[in-house]
C-alpha positions in Angstrom: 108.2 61.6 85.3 108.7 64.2 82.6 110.6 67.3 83.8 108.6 70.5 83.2 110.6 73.6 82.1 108.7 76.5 83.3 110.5 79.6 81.8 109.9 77.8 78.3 106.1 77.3 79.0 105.9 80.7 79.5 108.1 82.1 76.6 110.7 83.8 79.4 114.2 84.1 79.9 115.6 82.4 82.9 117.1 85.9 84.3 113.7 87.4 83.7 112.2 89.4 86.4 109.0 89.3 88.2 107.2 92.2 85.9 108.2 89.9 83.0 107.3 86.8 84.2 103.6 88.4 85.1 103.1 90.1 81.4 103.6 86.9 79.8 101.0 85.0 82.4 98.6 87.3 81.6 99.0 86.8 77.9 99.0 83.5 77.8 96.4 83.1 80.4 94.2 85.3 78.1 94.8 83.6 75.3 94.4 79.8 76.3 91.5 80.8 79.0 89.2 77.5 77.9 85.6 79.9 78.3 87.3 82.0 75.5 89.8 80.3 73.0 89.3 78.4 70.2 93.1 77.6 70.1 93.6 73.4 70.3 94.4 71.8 73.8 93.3 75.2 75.4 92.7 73.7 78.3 95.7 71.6 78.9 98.0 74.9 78.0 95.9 76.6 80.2 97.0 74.8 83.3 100.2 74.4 82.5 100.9 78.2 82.2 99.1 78.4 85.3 101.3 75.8 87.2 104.4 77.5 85.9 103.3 80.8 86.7 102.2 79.3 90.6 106.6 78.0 90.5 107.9 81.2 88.8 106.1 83.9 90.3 106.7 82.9 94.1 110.1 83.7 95.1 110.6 81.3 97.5 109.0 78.4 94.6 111.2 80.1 92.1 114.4 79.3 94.1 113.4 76.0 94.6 112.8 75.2 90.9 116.1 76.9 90.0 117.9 74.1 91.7 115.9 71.8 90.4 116.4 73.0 86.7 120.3 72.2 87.1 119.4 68.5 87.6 116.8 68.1 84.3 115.9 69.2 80.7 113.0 69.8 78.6 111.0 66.9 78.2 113.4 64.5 79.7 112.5 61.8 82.1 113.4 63.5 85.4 114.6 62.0 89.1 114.8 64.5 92.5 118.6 64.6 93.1 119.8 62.9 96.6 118.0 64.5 99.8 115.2 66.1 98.2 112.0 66.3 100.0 109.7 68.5 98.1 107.9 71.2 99.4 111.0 72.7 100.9 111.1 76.8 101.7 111.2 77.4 105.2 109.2 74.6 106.4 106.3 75.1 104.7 103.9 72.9 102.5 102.6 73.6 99.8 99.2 71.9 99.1 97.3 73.8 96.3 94.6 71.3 96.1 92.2 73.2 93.5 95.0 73.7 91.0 94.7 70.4 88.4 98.9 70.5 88.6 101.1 67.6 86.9 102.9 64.9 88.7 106.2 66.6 88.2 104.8 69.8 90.1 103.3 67.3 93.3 106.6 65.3 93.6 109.2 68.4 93.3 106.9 70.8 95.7 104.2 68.2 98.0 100.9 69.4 96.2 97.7 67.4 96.0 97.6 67.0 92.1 95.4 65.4 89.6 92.0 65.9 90.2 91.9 69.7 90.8 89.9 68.9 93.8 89.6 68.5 97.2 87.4 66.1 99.5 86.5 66.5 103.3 86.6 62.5 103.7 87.6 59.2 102.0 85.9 56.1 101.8 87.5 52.5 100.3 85.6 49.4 100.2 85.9 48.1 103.8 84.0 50.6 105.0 80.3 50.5 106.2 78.1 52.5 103.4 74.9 52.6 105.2 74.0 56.1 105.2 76.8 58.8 104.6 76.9 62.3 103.7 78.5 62.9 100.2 82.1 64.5 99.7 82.6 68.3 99.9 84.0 69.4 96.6 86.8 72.7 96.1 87.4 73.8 92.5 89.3 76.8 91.5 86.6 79.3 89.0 88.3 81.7 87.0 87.1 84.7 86.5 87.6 87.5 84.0 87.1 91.4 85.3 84.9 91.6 83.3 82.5 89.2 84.7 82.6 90.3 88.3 80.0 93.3 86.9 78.1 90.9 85.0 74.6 90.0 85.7 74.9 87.1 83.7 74.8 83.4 85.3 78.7 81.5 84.5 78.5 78.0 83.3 81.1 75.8 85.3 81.7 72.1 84.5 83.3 70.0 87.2 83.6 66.4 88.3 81.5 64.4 91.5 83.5 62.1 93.9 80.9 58.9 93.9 80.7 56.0 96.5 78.7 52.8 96.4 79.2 49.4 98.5 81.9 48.5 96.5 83.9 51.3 97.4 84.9 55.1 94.6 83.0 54.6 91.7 82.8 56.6 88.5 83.0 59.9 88.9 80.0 62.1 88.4 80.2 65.3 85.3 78.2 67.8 86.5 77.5 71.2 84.8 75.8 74.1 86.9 75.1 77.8 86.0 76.2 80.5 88.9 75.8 83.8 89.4 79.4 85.7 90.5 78.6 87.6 93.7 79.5 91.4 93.1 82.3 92.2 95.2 84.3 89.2 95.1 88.1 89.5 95.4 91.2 86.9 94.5 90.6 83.7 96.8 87.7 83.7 98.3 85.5 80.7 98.6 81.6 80.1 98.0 79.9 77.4 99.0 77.1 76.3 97.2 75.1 74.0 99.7 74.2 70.3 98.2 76.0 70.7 95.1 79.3 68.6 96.0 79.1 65.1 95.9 76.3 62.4 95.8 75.1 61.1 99.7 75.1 57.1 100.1 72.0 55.8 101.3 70.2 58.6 103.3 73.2 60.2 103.4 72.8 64.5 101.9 74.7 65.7 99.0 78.4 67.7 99.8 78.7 71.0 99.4 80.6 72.6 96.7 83.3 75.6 97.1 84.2 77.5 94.2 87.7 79.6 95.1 87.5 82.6 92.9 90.7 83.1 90.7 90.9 86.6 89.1 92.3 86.1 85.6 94.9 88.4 84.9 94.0 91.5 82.8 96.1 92.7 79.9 95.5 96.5 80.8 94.5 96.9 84.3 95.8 95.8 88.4 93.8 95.5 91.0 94.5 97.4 94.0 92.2 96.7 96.4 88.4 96.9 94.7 90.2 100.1 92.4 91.7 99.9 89.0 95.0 101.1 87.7 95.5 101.3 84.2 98.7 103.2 82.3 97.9 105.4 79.7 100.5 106.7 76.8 100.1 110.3 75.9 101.8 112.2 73.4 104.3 114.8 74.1 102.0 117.7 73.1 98.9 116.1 74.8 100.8 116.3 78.0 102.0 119.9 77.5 98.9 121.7 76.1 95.9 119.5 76.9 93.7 117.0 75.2 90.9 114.9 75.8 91.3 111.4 74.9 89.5 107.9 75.0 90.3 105.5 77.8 88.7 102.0 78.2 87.2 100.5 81.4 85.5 97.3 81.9 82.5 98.7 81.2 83.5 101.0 78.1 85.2 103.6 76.9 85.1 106.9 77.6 86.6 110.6 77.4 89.0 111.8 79.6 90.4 115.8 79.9 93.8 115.5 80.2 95.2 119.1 81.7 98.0 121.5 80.1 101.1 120.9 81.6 101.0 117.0 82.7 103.6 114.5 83.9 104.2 111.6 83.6 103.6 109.4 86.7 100.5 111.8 87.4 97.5 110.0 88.3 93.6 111.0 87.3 90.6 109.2 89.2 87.5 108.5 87.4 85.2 107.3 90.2 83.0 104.4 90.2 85.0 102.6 87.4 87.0 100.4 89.4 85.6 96.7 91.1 82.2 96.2 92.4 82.5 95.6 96.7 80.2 95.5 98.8 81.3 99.0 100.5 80.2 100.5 97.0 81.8 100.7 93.6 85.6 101.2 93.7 87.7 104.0 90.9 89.6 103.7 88.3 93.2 105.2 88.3 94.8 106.6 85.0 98.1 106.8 85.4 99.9 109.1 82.6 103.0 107.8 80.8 104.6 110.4 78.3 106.0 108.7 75.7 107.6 109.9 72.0 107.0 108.7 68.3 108.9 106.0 67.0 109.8 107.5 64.0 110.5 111.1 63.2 111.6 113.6 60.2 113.5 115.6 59.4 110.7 118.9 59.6 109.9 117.3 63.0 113.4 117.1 64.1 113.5 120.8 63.2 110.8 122.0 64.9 111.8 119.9 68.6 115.3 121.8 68.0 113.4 125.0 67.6 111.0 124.1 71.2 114.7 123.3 72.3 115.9 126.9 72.2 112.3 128.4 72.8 111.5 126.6 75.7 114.4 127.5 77.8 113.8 124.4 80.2 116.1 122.4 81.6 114.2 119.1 83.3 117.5 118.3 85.7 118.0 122.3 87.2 117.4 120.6 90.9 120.1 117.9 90.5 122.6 120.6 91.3 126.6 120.2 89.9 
């Protein structure tokens, strides 16, 4: 089995920390996300960030790999070192059985991988097909922000487990159109009732349960059903006021930013956060003063001169 290097999947350092390793998920997850990029083998890059990203950001995965990594390379056939188990961390196992992850990630941490989806029952070929209900079906549906106010119906594509006398058959592609129910949050489940796989005989059809997977924005966190999003300003916004353009998932719009404001201050706009089924949840703009780049010389003149007309001093409560 190939060994799987996930700091170089997703473009980090191995020292990085978790804020890093979570920017460069969302990038990446953004960019190879298979309903929106054109990019070759989205797909395929698209679970593979993902399976890194399951390793890297979970502390007690992260350690695991870490050992790991001392025993393999990039792209290098790769063997478990003496006395390893897999799934290791406490006790606990780890069976993400709607994740589609490699054979390096099921041997090193004990998850169903593969088929990206998981079954109620088996059948094999000794077994007596006269009338049996079909296979329940989980698959993982990611889902933009975006979509979770949308009226619009999602196209999803997955594959049917399929029994006959002889035992699995081929399996079944099946496409279907759903509707995302307003309100959904990070991990929930839907079933959709006869959807999952075929019956035998007079058998009914499975059920199928999408697990909803929020994709990772690149400007806002979800707290709850509300929104945070960071929001530069200028020096002179902050100190005497402006009103400036701020996006949500549902558009931009204008925002009064006060005389005198901080950074770290926060300003709710109600109503633009996450649908729920309590009522719409708010959108928090959190301020972030930040200076130009670049300055010249004039400018570098005229902060000297605020300098001595200000009389401020930012650190008069630190005492000494």
């Amino acid at each position: 089995m190939e060994f799987k290097d996930y700091y170089d999947i997703l473009g980090v350092e191995p020292d990085a920390d978790k804020p890093a390793i979570k920017k460069a998920y969302r990038r990446l997850a953004r960019k190879y996300h298979p309903d929106v990029s054109s990019e070759h083998g989205a797909e395929a890059h698209f679970k593979e960030v993902s399976e890194a990203y399951e390793v890297l950001g979970d502390d007690t995965r992260r350690a695991e790999y870490d050992q790991l990594r001392k025993y393999g390379s990039k792209g290098e056939r790769f063997t478990p070192p003496p006395g390893w188990t897999g799934g290791a961390g406490g006790g606990d196992s780890f069976e993400f059985q709607g994740g589609d992850f490699s054979e390096f990630f099921a041997s090193m941490f004990g998850a169903r991988a593969g088929s990206g989806q998981r079954s109620s029952r088996g059948f094999t070929s000794s077994e007596d097909f006269t009338s049996r209900r079909g296979q329940d079906v989980e698959i993982d549906l990611p889902v933009f922000l975006e979509e979770t106010l949308s009226e619009e119906a999602k196209s999803i594509e997955y594959r049917l487990p399929h029994y006959g006398e002889t035992g699995r058959l081929k399996d079944i592609k099946k496409t279907l159109k759903v509707k995302i129910p307003k309100g959904v949050i990070d991990g929930e489940r839907i079933r959709l009732k006869g959807q999952g796989g075929p019956g035998y005989g007079s058998g009914a059809s499975g059920d199928l349960y999408l697990r909803i997977r929020l994709v990772p924005h690149p400007l806002f966190d979800v707290v709850g059903n509300d929104l945070n999003i960071t929001l530069p300003v200028a020096p002179w916004e902050a100190a005497l006021g402006a009103t400036v353009t701020v996006p949500t998932l549902s558009g931009k719009i204008s925002l009064t930013i006060k005389p005198g404001s901080q950074t770290g201050q926060k300003l709710r706009v109600k109503g633009k956060g996450l649908a729920s089924k309590q009522g719409q949840g708010d959108l928090y703009v959190i301020l972030k003063v930040v200076m130009p780049e670049k300055v010249d010389e004039k400018t570098k003149q005229l902060w000297a001169q605020l300098k001595y007309q200000a009389d401020f001093d930012p650190r008069k409560n630190l005492g000494g």
